[in-house]
Every structure is written in structure tokens, then in C-alpha cells.
BAMAR-33643 format. One line per 4 residues: their letters; for each residue x, y, z of C-alpha. Coordinates in steps of 0.001 Angstrom, whole numbers. Example, Ala and Ser with C-alpha at 12.3 -4.5 7.8 and 13.67 -1.06 7.14 Angstrom:
BEGIN
as> 12300 -4500 7800  13670 -1060 7140
***
This chain:
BEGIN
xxxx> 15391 10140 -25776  17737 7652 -27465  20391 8293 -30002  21144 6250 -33220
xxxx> 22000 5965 -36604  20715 4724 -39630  21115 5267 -44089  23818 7993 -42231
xxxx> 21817 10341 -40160  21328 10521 -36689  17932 8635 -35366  15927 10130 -32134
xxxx> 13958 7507 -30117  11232 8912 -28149  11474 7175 -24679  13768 4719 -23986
xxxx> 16028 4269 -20871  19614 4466 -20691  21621 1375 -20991  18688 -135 -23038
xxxx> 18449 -2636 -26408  15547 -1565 -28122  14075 -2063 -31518  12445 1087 -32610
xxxx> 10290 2002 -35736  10655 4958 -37702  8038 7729 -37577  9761 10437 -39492
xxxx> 12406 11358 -42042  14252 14473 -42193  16404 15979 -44448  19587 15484 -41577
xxxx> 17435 13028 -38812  14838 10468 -38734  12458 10172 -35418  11744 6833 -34095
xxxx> 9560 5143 -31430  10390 2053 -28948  8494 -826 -30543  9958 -3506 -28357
xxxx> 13025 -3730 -25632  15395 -6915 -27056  17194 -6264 -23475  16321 -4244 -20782
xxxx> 18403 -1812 -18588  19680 -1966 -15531  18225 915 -14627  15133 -180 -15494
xxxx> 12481 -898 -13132  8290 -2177 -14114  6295 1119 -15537  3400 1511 -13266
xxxx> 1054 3161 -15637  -6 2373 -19365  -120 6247 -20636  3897 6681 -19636
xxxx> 5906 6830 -22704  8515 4342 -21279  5236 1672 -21703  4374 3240 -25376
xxxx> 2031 5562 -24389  1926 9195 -25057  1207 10979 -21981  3700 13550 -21171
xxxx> 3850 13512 -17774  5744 11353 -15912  8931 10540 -18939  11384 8915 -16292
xxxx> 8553 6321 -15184  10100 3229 -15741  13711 4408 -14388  15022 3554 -10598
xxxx> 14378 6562 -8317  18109 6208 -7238  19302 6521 -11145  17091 9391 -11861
xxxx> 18846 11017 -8487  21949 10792 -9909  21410 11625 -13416  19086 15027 -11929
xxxx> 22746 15686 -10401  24945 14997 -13171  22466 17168 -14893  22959 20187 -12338
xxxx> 27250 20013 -11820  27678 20005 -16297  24764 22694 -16505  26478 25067 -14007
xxxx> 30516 23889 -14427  29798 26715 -17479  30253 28742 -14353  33015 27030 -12790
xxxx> 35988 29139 -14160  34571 32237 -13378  33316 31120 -9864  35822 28420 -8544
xxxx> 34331 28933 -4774  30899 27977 -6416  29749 25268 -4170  27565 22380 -5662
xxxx> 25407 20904 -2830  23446 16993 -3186  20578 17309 -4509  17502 16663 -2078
xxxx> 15689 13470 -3308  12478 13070 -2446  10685 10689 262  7145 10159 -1819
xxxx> 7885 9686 -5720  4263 8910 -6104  520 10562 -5398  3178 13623 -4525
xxxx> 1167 16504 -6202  -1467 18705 -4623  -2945 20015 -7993  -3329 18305 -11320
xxxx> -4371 20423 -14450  -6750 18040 -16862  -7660 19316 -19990  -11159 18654 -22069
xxxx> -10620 18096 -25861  -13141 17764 -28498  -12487 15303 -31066  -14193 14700 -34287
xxxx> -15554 11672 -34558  -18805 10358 -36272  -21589 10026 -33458  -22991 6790 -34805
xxxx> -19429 5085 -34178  -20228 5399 -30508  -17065 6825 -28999  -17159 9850 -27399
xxxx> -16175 13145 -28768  -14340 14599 -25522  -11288 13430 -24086  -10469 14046 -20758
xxxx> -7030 14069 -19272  -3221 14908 -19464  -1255 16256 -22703  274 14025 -25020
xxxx> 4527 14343 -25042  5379 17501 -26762  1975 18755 -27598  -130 21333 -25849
xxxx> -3391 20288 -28276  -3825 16860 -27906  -5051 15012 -24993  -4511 11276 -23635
xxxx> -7186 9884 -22582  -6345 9838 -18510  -8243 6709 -16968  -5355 6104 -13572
xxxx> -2791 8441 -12795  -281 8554 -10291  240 11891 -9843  -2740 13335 -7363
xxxx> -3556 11426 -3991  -6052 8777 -4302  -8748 11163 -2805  -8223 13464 -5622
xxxx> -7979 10956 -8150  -11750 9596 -6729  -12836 12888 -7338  -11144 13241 -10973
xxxx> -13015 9750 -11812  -16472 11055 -10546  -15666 14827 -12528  -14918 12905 -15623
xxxx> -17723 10611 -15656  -20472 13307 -14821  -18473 15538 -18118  -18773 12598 -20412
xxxx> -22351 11936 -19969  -23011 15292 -20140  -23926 17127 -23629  -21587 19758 -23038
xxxx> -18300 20415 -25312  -14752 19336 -24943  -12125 22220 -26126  -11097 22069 -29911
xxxx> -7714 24068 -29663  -7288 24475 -33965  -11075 26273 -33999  -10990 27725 -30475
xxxx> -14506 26558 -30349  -16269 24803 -27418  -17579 25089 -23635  -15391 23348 -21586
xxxx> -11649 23950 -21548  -10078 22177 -18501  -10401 21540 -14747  -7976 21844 -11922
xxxx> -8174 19607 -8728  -5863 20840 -5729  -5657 18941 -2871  -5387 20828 630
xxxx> -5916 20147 4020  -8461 21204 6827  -8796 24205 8563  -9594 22379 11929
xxxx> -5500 21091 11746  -7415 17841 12149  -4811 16664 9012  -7520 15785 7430
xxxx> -6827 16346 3472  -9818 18137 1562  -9762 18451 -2540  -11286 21393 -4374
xxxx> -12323 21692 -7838  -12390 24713 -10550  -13869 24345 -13452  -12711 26542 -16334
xxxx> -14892 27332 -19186  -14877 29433 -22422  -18204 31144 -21193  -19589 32303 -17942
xxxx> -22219 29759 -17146  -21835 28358 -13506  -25625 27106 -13163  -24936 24262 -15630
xxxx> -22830 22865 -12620  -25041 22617 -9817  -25854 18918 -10582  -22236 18614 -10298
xxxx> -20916 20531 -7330  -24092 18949 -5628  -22925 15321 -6574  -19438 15294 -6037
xxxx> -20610 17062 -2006  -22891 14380 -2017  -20264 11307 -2897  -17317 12662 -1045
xxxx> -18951 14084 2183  -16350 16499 4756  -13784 15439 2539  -15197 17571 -761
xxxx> -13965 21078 134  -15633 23595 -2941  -16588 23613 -6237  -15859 26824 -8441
xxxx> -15897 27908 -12043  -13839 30126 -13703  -13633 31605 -17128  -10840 31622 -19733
xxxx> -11716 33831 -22684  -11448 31761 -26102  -8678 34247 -27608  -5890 32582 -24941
xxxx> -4719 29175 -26226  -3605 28132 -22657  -5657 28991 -19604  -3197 30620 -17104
xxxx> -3614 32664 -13930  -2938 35879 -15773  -6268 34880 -18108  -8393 33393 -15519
xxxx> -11266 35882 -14700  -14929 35600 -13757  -14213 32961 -10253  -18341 31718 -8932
xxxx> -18379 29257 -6376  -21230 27024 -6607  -19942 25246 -3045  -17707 25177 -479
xxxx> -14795 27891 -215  -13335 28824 -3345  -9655 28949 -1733  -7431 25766 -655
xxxx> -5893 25759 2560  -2220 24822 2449  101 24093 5764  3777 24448 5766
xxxx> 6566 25052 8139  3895 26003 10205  2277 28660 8029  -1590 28084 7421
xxxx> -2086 29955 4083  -5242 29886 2030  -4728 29528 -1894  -6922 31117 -4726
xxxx> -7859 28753 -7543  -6067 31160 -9700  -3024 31168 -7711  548 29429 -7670
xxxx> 1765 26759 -4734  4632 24640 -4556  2664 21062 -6715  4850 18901 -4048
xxxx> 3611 20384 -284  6690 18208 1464  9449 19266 -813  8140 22785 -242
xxxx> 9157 22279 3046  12552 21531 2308  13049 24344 -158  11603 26845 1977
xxxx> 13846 25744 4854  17109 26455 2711  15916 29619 1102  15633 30878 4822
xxxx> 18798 29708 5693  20216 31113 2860  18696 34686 3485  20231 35225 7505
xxxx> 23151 36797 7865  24577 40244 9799  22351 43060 9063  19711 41658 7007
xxxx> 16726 43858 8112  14794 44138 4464  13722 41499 2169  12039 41897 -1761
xxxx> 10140 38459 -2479  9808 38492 -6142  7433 36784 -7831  6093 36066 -4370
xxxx> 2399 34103 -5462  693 33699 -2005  3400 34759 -109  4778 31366 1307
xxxx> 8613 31979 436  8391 35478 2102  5933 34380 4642  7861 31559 5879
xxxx> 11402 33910 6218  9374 36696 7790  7527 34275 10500  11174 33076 11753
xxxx> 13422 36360 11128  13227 39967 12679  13067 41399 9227  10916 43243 6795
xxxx> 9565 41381 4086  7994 43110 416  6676 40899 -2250  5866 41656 -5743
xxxx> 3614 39276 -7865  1455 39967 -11117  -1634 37600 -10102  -3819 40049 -8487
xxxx> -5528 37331 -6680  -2395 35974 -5535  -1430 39439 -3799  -4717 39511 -1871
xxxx> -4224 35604 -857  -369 36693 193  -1418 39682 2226  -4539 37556 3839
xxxx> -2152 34929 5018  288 37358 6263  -3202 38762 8844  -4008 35041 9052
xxxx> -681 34079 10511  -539 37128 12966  2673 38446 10752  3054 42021 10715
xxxx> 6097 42705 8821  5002 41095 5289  3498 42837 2984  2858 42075 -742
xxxx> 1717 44276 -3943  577 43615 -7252  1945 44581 -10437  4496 43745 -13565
xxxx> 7929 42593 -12195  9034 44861 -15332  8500 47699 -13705  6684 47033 -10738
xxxx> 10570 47881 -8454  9976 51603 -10049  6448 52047 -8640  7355 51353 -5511
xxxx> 10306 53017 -4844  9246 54856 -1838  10029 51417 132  13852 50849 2266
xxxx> 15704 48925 -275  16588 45541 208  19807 43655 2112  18424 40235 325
xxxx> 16036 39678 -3105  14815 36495 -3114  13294 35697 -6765  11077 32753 -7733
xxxx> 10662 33566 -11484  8255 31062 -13976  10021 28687 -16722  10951 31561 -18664
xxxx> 13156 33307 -16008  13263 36689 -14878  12349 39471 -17169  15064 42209 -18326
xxxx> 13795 44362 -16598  13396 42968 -13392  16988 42158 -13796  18132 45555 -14125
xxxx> 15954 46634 -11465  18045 44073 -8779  21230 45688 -10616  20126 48850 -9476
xxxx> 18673 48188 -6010  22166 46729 -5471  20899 44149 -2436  23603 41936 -703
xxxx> 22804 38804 -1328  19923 37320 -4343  18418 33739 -3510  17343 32649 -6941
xxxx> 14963 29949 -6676  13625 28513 -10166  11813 25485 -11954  14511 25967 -15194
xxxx> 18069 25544 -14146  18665 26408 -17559  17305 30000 -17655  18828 30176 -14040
xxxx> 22416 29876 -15474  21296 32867 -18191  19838 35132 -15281  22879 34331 -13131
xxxx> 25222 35015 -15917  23405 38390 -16467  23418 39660 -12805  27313 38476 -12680
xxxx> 28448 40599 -15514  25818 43810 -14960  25479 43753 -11171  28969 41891 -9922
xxxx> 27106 39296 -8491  28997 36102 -7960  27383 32405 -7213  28333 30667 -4185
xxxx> 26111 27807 -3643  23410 26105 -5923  21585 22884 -4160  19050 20957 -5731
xxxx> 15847 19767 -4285  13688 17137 -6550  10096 18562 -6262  8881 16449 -9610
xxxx> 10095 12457 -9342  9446 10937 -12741  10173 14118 -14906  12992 15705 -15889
xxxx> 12601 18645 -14034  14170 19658 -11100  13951 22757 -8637  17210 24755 -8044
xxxx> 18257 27261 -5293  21501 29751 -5815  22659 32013 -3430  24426 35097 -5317
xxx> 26674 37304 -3889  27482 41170 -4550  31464 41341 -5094
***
């Protein structure tokens, strides 16, 4: 966002890149700020490079997915980093060792992710206009209700995207309903497409689908399944349909229940650093397979050292974190993850890679430590927490497990620097290295890895 002022108050302009002239139009008036949009650029940045796709905000659209479209790769690097050293200098005084490594940019800024989440709306609209009443595709900036209509997107491979196209078009001609978020009415909620590759290590990518509907009702997408086999051949690797009650708001792993596959195999199969995992539709991966790579590679590194012989992988998903450290290190590995389906992926992968000394349970990471107390305690936790960071409890738990080392890997540098800050001041844990590695080009996120130590 921008920053002016106008009449004496502080203006926000949505979009907008750094170094820009812009005039902008103002949508709202508040009692201390006024909001504004980017009506026209009077002279452009030189940062600025040609936005590749009409729903990015940076071209006045309102698709909130990729906000740093628009903005040279290089620039967005660099501000990712400057973002990173002011974020964590908070820490500086009380960890002057602290070292701050370059952030990893990545090779592919574009048709990067292996799953794309597109959401089914139902909008009211008088049939005789002749519009449609669903929308189908990508949530506008800020909103988790309304949808932008998602025609081209730059996101998925172009395999995946050829199979979003044909999904969309068979779900608009259908008579089925789009989502309606304010009534929690309607049939169809969203659909997830992950891409993965083949199980013949022929590198030959395959692209799954999972359908997720209010009701169970998997019949009424036979024609589809059927079609989209049909159209994409070898390539098409399974259809499923799963079911997300209409009391959540958000479908999420923890709500998904009620998986039927109409065709194919109803898990993905992933490769990396020479791991061949298989991935529920329910379950978490890494979104960007080659920066996966690269963070897995540094997590390892960061988890050897003298008399390492036990490692907790919290948060584990389908093992790959743990997986990958336990394939290349004579040590134990334990992870903990709340997905149930996730555990029995992580603990299939382990038998599937011939790796004895994983194994992974299922449970709340608020008390889950507790249960399983009977295991050796750990020389290194890693944790791989959501958005919202670790719990309190898990926190304590680490406190009181008292491991050498904690590699911290999370989505949210911000609650990083809060969990950090707690296991400093109730465990004696001090940071020693936090390196970057850019797993979402275009955003403004960024993936961080800290290596803690106990004092």
C-alpha cells in the first residue's frame, strides 16, 4: 500500500509500487484516514516492470493473490530482506551473535505452485440478465467471501491450469450451486488442484482434483471425473470429493471429512531430495516443490551436530521435514501432527522410503508432548507451526523437554519473532541464525528458518 495525505489525515492506497506517481480515488472516509485506489500511474517506478495478469491489484484488479505482480523480482528480493533484518533487529540487542543469512530467491517466480485452492461463490443475480450466478476462482484482496472471477492465472503449471479451465467450464454449465458464505447455503464450496508427479520416476507431472462440497454426493461427479480422464489422458491422475460441513466458514484439513474417489488415486505423489512421498488431499506440502528442496536442505544442516541421536518434528504434515533428516542422519525421528490423515500419509512414506527410524502420531500439539511421554526426549525439535504460530502449550512443552537446539521453520516471520521471544525468556533459548528462503514470488510472504540455541 501507498501512504498520503489529504483535508489532514493520512490516505491508504491499495496497490501501488514504491517509487510510483499515481493518481488515486477515494473509496472511504474515516474519522482519522481515508482509503484510496490507483486510478491511473502519472509516472511509473523504477521498480516497476509490465503486470502479467488483469486480476493483480497492481493492474486494478482485485484478486489477492499475487500483490507484488508488477514489481522486479530483484526489488521484491531485497525489500523480502529488508523486511527480515528490521523484523528481527528487535532481537539484535539481546542476541548480538544472531546471524542474518541472504535470503534464498527463487529460480521459477511463475507456474511455481503445486496446489491452487479455487473457491465457488453464489451470487445473486436475476436469471433473465444472463450472467451466471457462480463465480469461480481466487479471493478478492482482504476478503475471504468474495470471489474474482479467475479466467488465467499464473500460479499452477499450465497442465493444471488446462485442467482448472475444463473443471470450471463443466461447474458453470452445470445446475449445481456456488457457495453463498453470508447464508451458508449451497452445494459446492471449492476445489483444490495439486499437481504431482508419476510414480514410474518417468518425471512425468500428473494433476489431481478434490472436490469439496457442503453434502456428501460424489455420483453427481461421474460425468466429470470421466471427462476430465477422458481430455487429459496419463496425465489426469484422480478425481475425489470431499465434504466440508456448512457450520465451518473456511474448508480446512481439520474440517475435511467424508474423502470418495470417483478415479484415479486419491493421494498425490510428491518427490524431493530424493524422498517419494504420497500426499492426502487433506494434507499439507510445501505449495513451491523446488524451494522445498532448499528449505529442507538447511533445516538438515541445521539439525547435525555432536550427539544428536533424537529428533521431535512438530507439526510434521506428511512427514517430509522429518523424513528428509531421518533418510540422511543416524538418528531417531518422532513427529506430531493434528491431521489424522496426514499422520497415516507420514508413517506410509516413512515404509515407502524403506526408513525405519521415523515415526509419526496424531494428536493436539497442546498436549499431544504429554501423551507421549514414554518416548527418549529430544537433542533437536524442529517445529513447522501454521500462520498463527505455535500454541502455548506446545511452547511450554519444548521448555520442558529442554532439547539442544529448536529449528523453527514458519510461513509468519512475525509470529516467529513472538515464539522466539517466548522460548528465549521461559526456556533460555537464544537465536543464532535466521535465513530466508522465498517460497511465494509475487506476495509478501516469505518462509523463515531460525536455529535456537539452549544457553
Amino acid at each position: 500500500s501507498g501512504l498520503a495525505r489529504a483535508e489532514g489525515k493520512v490516505v491508504f492506497v491499495s496497490s501501488g509500487i514504491p517509487g510510483s506517481v499515481v493518481l488515486a480515488e477515494i473509496t472511504a472516509v474515516k474519522k482519522d484516514f481515508m482509503s484510496a485506489r490507483v486510478v491511473k500511474i502519472l509516472q511509473a517506478s523504477p521498480h516497476a516492470e509490465e503486470v502479467r495478469c488483469r486480476y493483480a491489484m497492481n493492474a486494478g484488479g482485485e484478486c489477492g493473490g499475487c500483490k507484488l505482480l508488477g514489481v522486479k523480482y530483484t526489488r521484491e528480493v531485497e525489500e523480502k530482506s529488508t523486511y527480515i533484518k528490521k523484523l528481527f533487529s528487535f532481537h539484535q540487542k539481546t542476541f548480538p551473535e544472531m546471524e542474518i543469512r541472504e535470503i534464498v530467491a527463487a529460480e521459477q517466480t511463475e507456474h511455481y505452485r503445486n496446489r491452487m485452492d479455487f473457491s465457488i461463490a453464489h451470487v445473486e443475480v436475476e436469471r433473465s440478465s444472463g450472467q451466471s450466478q457462480v463465480r469461480i476462482g481466487l479471493h478478492a484482496a482482504g476478503s475471504m467471501t468474495k470471489v474474482v472471477d479467475v479466467e488465467k492465472c499464473l500460479l499452477p503449471s499450465q497442465l493444471a491450469f488446462d485442467v482448472y479451465t475444463a473443471t470450471r467450464n463443466w461447474i458453470l454449465q452445470s445446475e449445481f450451486q456456488g457457495w453463498n458464505a453470508e447464508t451458508k447455503q449451497g452445494f459446492l464450496r471449492e476445489f483444490t488442484i495439486r499437481s504431482g508427479t508419476s510414480a514410474k520416476d518417468d518425471g512425468r507431472e500428473l494433476v489431481f482434483v478434490n472436490m469439496i462440497t457442503s453434502l456428501s454426493l460424489p455420483q453427481a461427479f461421474k460425468e466429470l471425473a470421466a471427462s476430465l480422464q477422458e481430455i487429459f489422458g496419463e496425465s489426469f491422475g484422480g478425481f475425489t470429493n470431499s465434504v466440508c460441513d456448512k457450520k465451518h466458514e473456511v474448508p480446512s484439513p481439520e474440517n475435511l471429512e467424508s474423502v470418495k474417489e470417483l478415479i484415479g488415486s486419491k493421494t498425490v505423489n510428491m518427490r524431493v531430495r530424493g524422498l517419494d512421498l504420497q500426499v492426502s488431499s487433506s494434507s499439507f506440502f510445501q505449495t513451491n516443490t523446488r524451494q522445498a528442496e532448499v528449505l529442507y536442505e538447511i533445516v538438515e544442516k541445521l539439525c547435525e551436530g555432536e550427539g544428536v541421536k533424537v529428533i521431535y518434528d512438530l507439526y510434521c504434515g506428511t512427514g517430509s521435514i522429518g523424513l528428509s533428516v531421518a533418510k540422511n542422519q543416524l538418528v531417531n525421528v518422532y513427529g506430531f501432527e493434528i491431521v489424522q490423515a496426514a499422520v497415516e500419509d507420514a508413517n506410509k512414506n516413512a515404509r515407502r522410503n524403506n526408513i525405519s527410524n521415523a515415526n509419526f502420531f496424531c494428536g493436539n500439539l497442546n498436549s499431544i508432548l504429554r501423551k507421549y511421554s514414554h518416548l527418549p526426549p529430544p537433542d533437536v525439535v524442529i517445529s513447522d507451526p501454521p500462520r498463527a504460530g505455535m500454541s502455548e502449550g506446545c511452547v511450554k512443552d519444548i521448555v520442558k523437554l529442554s532439547p539442544k537446539k529448536v529449528v523453527y521453520v514458519s510461513c509468519n516471520p512475525f509470529t516467529m519473532v513472538r515464539d522466539i521471544d517466548m522460548l528465549h525468556k521461559r526456556g533460555g533459548y537464544r537465536c543464532k541464525i535466521v535465513q530466508a528462503v522465498d517460497m511465494f514470488p509475487h506476495t509478501p510472504h516469505v518462509e523463515c528458518v531460525a536455529l535456537l540455541l539452549r544457553d
